[in-house]
C-alpha positions as CSV (number, residue, x, y, z in Angstrom):
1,X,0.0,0.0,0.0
2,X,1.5,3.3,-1.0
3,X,2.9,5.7,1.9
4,X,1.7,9.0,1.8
5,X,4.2,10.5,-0.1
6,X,3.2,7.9,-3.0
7,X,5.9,5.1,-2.2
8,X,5.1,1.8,-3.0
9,X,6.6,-1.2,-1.4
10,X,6.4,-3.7,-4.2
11,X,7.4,-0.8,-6.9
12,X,10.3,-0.4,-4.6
13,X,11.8,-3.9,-4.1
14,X,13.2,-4.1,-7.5
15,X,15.2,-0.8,-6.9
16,X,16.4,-1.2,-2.9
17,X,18.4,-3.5,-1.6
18,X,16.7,-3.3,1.7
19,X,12.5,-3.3,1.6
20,X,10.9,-0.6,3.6
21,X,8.4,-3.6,6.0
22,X,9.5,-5.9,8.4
23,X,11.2,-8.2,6.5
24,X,11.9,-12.6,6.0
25,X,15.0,-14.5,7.2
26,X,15.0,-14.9,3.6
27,X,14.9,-11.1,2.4
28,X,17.5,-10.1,5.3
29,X,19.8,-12.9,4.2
30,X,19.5,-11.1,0.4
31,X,20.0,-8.0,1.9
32,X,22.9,-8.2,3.7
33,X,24.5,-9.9,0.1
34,X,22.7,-7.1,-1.9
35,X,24.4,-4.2,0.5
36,X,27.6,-5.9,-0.7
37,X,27.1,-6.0,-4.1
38,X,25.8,-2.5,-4.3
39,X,28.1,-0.8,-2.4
40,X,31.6,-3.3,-2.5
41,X,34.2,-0.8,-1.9
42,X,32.5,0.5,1.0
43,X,31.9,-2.9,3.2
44,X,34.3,-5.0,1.3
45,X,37.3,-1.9,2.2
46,X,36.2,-1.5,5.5
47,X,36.1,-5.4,5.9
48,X,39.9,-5.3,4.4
49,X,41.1,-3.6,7.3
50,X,39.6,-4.9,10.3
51,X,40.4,-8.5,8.7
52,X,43.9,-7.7,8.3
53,X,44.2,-6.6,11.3
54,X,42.7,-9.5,13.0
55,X,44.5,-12.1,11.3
56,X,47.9,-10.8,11.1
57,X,47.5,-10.5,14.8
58,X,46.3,-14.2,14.8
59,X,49.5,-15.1,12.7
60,X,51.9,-13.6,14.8
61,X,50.3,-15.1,18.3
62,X,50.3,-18.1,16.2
63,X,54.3,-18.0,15.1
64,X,55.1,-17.1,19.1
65,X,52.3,-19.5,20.8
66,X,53.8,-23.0,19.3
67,X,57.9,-22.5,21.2
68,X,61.1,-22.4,20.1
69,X,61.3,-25.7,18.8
70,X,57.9,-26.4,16.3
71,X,59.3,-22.9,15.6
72,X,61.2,-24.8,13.3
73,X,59.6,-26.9,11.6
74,X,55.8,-24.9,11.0
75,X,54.3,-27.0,8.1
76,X,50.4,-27.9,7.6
77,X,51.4,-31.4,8.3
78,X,53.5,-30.4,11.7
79,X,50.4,-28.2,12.5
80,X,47.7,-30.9,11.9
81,X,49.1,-33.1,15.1
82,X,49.2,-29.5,17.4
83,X,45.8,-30.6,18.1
84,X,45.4,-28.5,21.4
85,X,47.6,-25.5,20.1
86,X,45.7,-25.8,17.0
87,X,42.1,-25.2,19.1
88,X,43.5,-22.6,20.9
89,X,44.6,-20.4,18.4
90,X,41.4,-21.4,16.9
91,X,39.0,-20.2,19.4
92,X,41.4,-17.1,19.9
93,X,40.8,-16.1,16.2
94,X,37.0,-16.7,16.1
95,X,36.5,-14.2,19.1
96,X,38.3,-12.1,17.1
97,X,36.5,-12.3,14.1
98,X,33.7,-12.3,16.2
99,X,34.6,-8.8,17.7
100,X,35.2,-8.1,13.8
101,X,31.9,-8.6,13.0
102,X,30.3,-6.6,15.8
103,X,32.4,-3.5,14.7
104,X,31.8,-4.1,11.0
105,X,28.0,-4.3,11.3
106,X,28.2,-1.4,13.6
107,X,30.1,0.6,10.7
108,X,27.6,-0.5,8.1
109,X,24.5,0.3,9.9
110,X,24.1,3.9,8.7
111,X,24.7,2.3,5.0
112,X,21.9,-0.2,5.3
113,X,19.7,2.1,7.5
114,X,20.0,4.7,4.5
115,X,19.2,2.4,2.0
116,X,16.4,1.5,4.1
117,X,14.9,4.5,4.3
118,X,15.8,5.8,0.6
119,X,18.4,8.7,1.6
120,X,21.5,9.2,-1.0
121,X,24.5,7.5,0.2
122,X,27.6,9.7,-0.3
123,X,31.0,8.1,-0.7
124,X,32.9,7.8,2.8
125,X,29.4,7.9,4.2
126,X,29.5,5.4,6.8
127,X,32.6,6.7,8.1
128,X,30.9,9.7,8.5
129,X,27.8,8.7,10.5
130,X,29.7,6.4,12.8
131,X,32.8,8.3,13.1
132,X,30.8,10.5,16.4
133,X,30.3,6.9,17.9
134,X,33.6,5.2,17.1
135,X,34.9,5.1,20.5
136,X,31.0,3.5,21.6
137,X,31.2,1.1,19.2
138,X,34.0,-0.2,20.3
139,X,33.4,-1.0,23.8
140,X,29.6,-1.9,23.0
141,X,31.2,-4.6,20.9
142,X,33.6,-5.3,23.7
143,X,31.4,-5.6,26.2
144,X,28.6,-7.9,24.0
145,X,32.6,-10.3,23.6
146,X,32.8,-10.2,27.0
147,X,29.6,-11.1,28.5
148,X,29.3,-13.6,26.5
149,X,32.6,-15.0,27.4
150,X,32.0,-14.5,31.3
151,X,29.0,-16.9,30.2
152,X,30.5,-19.8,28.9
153,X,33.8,-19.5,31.7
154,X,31.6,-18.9,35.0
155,X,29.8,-22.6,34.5
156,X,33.2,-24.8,33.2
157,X,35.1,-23.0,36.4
158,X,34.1,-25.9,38.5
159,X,35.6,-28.4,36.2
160,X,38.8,-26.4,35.9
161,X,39.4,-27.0,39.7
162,X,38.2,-30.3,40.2
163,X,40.8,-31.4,37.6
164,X,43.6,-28.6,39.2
165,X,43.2,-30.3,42.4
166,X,43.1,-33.8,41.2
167,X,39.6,-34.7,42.2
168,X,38.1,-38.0,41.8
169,X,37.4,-38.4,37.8
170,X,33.8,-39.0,38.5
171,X,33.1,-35.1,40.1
172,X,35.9,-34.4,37.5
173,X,33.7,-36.0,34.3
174,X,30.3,-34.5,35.9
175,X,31.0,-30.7,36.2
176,X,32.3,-31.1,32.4
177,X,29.3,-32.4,31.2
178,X,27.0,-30.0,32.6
179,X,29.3,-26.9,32.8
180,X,30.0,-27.4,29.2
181,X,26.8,-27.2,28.0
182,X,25.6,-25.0,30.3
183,X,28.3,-22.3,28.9
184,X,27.9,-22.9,25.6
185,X,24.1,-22.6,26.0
186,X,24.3,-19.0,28.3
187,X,27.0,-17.8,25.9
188,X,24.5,-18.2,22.6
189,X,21.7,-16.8,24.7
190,X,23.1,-14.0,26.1
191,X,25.1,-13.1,22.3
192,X,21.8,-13.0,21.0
193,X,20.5,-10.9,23.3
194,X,22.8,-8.1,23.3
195,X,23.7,-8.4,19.7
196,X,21.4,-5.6,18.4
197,X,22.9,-2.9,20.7
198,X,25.8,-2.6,18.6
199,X,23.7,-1.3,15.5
200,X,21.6,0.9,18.4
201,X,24.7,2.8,19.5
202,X,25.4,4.0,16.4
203,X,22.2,4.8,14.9
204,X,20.6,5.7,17.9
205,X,23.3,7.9,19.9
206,X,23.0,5.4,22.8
207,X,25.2,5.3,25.7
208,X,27.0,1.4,25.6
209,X,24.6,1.0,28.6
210,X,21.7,2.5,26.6
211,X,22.2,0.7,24.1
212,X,22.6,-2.8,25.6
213,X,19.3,-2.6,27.6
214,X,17.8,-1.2,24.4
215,X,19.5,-4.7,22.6
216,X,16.7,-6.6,25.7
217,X,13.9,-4.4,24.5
218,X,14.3,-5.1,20.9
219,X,14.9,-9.0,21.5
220,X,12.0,-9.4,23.5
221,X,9.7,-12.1,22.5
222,X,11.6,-12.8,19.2
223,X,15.0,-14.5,20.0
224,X,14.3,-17.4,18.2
225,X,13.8,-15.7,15.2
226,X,17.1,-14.1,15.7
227,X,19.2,-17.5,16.8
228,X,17.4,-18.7,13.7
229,X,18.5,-15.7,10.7
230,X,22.1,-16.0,12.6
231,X,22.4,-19.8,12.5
232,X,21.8,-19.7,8.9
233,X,23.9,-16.6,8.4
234,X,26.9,-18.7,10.6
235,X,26.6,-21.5,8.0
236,X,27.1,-19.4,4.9
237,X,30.3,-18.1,7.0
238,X,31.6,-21.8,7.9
239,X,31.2,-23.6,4.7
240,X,32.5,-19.7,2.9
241,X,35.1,-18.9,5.4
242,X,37.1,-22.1,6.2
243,X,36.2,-24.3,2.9
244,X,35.3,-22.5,-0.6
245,X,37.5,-19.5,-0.4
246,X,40.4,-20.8,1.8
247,X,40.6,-24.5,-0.7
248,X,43.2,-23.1,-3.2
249,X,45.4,-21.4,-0.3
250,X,45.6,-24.3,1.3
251,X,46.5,-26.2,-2.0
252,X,49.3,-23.8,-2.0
253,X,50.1,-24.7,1.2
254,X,50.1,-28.6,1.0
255,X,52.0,-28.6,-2.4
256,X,54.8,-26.2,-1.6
257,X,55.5,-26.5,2.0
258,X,53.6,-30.0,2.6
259,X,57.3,-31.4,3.6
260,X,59.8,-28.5,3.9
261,X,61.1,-27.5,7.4
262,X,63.2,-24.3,8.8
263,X,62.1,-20.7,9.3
264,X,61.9,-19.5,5.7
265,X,59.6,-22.2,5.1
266,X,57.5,-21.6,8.1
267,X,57.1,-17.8,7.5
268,X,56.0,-18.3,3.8
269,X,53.6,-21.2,4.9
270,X,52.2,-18.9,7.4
271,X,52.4,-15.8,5.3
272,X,50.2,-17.7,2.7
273,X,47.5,-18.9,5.7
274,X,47.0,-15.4,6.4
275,X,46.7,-14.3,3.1
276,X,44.0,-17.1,2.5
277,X,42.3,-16.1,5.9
278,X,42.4,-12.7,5.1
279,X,40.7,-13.1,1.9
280,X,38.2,-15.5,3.4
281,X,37.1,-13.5,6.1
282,X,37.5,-10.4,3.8
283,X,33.7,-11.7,2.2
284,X,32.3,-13.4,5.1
285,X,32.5,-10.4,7.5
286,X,29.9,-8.0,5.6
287,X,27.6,-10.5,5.1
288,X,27.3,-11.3,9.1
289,X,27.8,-7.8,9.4
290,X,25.1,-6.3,7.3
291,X,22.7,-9.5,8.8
292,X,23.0,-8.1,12.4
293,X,22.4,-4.4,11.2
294,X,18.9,-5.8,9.2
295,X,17.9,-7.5,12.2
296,X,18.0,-4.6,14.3
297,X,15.9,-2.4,11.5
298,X,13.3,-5.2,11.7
299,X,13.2,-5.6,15.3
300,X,12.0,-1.9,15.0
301,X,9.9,-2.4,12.2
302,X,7.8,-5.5,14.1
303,X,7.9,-3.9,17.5
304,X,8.0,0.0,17.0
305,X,5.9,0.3,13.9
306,X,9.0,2.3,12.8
307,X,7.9,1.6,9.0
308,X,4.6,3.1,9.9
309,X,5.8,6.2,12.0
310,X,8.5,7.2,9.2
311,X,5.4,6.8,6.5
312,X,3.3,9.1,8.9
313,X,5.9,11.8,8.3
314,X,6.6,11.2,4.5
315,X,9.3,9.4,3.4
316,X,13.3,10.6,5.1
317,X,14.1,12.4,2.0
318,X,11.3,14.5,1.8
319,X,11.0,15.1,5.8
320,X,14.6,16.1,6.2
321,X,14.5,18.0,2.9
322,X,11.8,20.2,3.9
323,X,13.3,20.9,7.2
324,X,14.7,24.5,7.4
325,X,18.6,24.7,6.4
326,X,19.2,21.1,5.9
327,X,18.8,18.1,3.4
328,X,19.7,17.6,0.1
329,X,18.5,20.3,-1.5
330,X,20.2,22.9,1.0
331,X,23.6,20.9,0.4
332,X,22.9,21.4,-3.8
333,X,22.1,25.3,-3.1
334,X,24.6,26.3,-0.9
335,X,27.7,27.9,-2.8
336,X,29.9,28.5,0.5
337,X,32.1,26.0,1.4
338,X,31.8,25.8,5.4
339,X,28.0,26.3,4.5
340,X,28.1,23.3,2.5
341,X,29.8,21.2,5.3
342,X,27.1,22.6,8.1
343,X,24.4,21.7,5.9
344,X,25.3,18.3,5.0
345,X,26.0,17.8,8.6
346,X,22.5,19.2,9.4
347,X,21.3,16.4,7.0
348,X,23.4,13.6,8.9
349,X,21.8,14.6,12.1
350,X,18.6,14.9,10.3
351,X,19.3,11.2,9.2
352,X,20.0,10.1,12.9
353,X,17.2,11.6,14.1
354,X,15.3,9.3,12.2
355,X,16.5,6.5,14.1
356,X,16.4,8.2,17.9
357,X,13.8,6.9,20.7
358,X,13.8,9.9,22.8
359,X,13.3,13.4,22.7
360,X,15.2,15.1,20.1
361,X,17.9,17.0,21.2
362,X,18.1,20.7,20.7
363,X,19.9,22.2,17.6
364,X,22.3,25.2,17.9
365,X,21.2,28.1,17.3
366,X,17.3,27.2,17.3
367,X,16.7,27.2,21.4
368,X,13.9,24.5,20.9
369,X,13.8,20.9,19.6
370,X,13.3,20.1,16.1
């Protein structure tokens, strides 16, 4: 049914990435791969540099973690019987990545939430709108990590000690099957939970506490639906990230370093890991990224009506637009240059204002809300 200002949803599909209506598992899944595709070097740059960072750090914990004497000898068949090492550098570069994709989706909001909403998307526009909320976003992300990781430690404690002070096995084998579970099962609960506050701090100028208890609001009644899009999002990742695009690197890695030892061997093995890794995870992260940031627009959507309230007011363009001094039309008509940069900043904060829950803080200059 047509909005007010004559937008249809089904004449818009074909055009936007991202339809304006609570959307499918199906159509977020879509979405997130369509925000790719129509904007690559955006997510696929910014996803270039946090995956670099993360997995050159991985590499060189890896190089130091294994001792002076595998040092050596670093080959993928040497590595294949480092079982435990192996898992622990493992799990140490999935949180990572995991913190990765928290930051990414966090960067990509504004992206998604303007093509949401049918707003122009200037280049070096998400760095923009998340840039006032950089230092949030971090330790939002940081603190979703770590709650989730107090989750799955607290219960496994037990069995830690039991087996430090040489218990009897049978205490020993009980606390590991029920703390394990336990941890892994609070860990996923409590992830999905507070997963959507990381979008909310940067579109909705939340405090990292704001935002986490707005994360409960928005999850409320619907976290199956959530463990559900993200299960299926996790296993495009898994059979992307560590099979389809990492096969020929490891190729690589089998046929010329299957057999050699000493340290020039093991720094271009490794060298050629991380490239693989990199690449990998390079793709996988805006697509988890841009999934967390849809869910969070249709957690508002189902539970705010925020499709409805934005089509009371005439579509974002139009609203901001005819707002005095800002929108695009004040950016096109402005021939100063430091007028220009006010006025497109008036239309960012026009833009976040879409998104806010609260009143509207006051502009300068105008003494009153907006």
């Amino acid at each position: 049914m047509p909005g007010p200002d004559g937008w249809d949803d089904d004449a818009d599909v074909d055009t936007q990435g991202v339809p304006f209506r609570p959307m499918s598992i199906s159509e977020m899944l879509d979405g997130a791969i369509a925000g790719i595709r129509r904007r690559p070097r955006t997510s696929l740059g910014l996803s270039v540099g946090i995956s670099t960072v993360i997995q050159v750090a991985s590499s060189i914990a890896a190089y130091f973690f294994i001792g002076d004497v595998a040092r050596e000898e670093v080959t993928p068949d040497v590595l294949l019987e480092s079982l435990g090492a192996q898992l622990t550098l493992t799990v140490m570069g999935l949180v990572l990545s995991a913190y990765g994709i928290l930051l990414l989706s966090g960067l990509l909001a504004p992206i998604y939430g303007r093509e949401l909403v049918g707003m122009p998307i200037a280049p070096r526009q998400a760095w923009r709108d998340a840039r006032p909320r950089l230092g949030r976003l971090a330790a939002t992300a940081a603190a979703v990590m770590a709650i989730s990781l107090i989750a799955l430690v607290v219960p496994i404690v037990p069995f830690a000690l039991l087996i430090a002070a040489d218990a009897h096995p049978g205490l020993s084998v009980l606390a590991g099957i029920l703390g394990f579970p336990i941890g892994i099962g609070l860990m996923v609960w409590l992830y999905l939970l507070f997963v959507l506050a990381v979008p909310a701090v940067v579109l909705e100028r939340q405090t990292v506490r704001g935002a986490l208890r707005r994360a409960v609001t928005l999850s409320k009644g619907r976290w199956f639906r959530t463990f559900g899009t993200l299960l299926l999002a996790l296993l495009v990742t898994v059979f992307m990230g560590f099979f389809a695009l990492r096969i020929p690197f490891l190729f690589v890695q089998l046929i010329f370093f299957g057999d050699s030892s000493g340290s020039d061997s093991t720094m271009a093995a490794l060298a050629v890991d991380t490239l693989g890794r990199i690449v990998s995870w390079s793709v996988v992260l805006p697509f988890d990224a841009g999934v967390i940031a849809l869910l969070y627009m249709d957690r508002r959507m189902r539970r705010e009506g925020f499709d409805l309230e934005l089509r009371t007011r005439g579509r974002s363009v139009t609203a901001i637009s005819a707002a005095p001094e800002t929108g695009v039309q004040s950016v096109q008509g402005v021939q100063n240059g430091q007028d220009a940069q006010d006025a497109q900043g008036d239309q960012e904060e026009g833009f976040i204002d879409l998104w806010r829950t609260g009143p509207l803080p006051a502009r300068p200059g105008t003494g009153a809300n907006p």
